[in-house]
C-alpha positions in Angstrom: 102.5 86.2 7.6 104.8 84.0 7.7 105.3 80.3 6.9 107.1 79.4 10.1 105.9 79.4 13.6 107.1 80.4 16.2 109.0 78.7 18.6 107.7 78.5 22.1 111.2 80.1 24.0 112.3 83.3 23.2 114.4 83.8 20.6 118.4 84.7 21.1 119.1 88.2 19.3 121.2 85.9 16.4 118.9 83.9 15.7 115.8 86.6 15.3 117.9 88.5 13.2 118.8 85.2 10.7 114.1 85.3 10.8 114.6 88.4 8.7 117.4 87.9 6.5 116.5 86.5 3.0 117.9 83.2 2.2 117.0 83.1 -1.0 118.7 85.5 -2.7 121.4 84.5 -5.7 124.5 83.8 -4.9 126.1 86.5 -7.3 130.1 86.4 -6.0 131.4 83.6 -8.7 134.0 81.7 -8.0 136.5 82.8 -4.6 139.4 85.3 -5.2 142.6 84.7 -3.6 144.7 87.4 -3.4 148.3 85.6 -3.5 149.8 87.5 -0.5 147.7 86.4 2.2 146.9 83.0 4.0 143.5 81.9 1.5 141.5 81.1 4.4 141.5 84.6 5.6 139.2 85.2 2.1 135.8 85.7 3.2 132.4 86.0 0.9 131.0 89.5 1.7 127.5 90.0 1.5 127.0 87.3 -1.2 128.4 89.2 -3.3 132.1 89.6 -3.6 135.5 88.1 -2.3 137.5 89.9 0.4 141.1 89.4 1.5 140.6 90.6 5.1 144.4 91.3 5.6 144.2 93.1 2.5 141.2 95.7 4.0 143.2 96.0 6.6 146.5 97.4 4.6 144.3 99.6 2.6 142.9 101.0 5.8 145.7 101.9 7.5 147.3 103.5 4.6 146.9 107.3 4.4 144.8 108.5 1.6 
């Protein structure tokens, strides 16, 4: 079971989901990655794992394969 209770209200969808997700994994993504082209604060951590230009997803896409 777990450690916390439960509230007395139901819960919003959000926060249930944030119940299941595991805090206390390692932050593994190091130090953030700016990709020089774009504005740095549209550099996101993704997943706890890596950094992501979200402009730069974007370009890559839209270009054709």
């Amino acid at each position: 079971m777990s450690d916390v209770p439960l509230p007395d209200e139901p819960l919003r969808p959000r926060d249930a989901i944030g119940m299941l997700i595991k805090r206390d994994l390692p932050d593994r993504s190091g130090p953030s990655e700016w990709c020089g082209r774009h504005p740095g604060e549209r550099t996101t951590l993704v997943a706890r794992k890596g950094w992501c230009c979200l402009d730069c997803v974007r370009e890559e896409s839209r270009s054709p394969s």
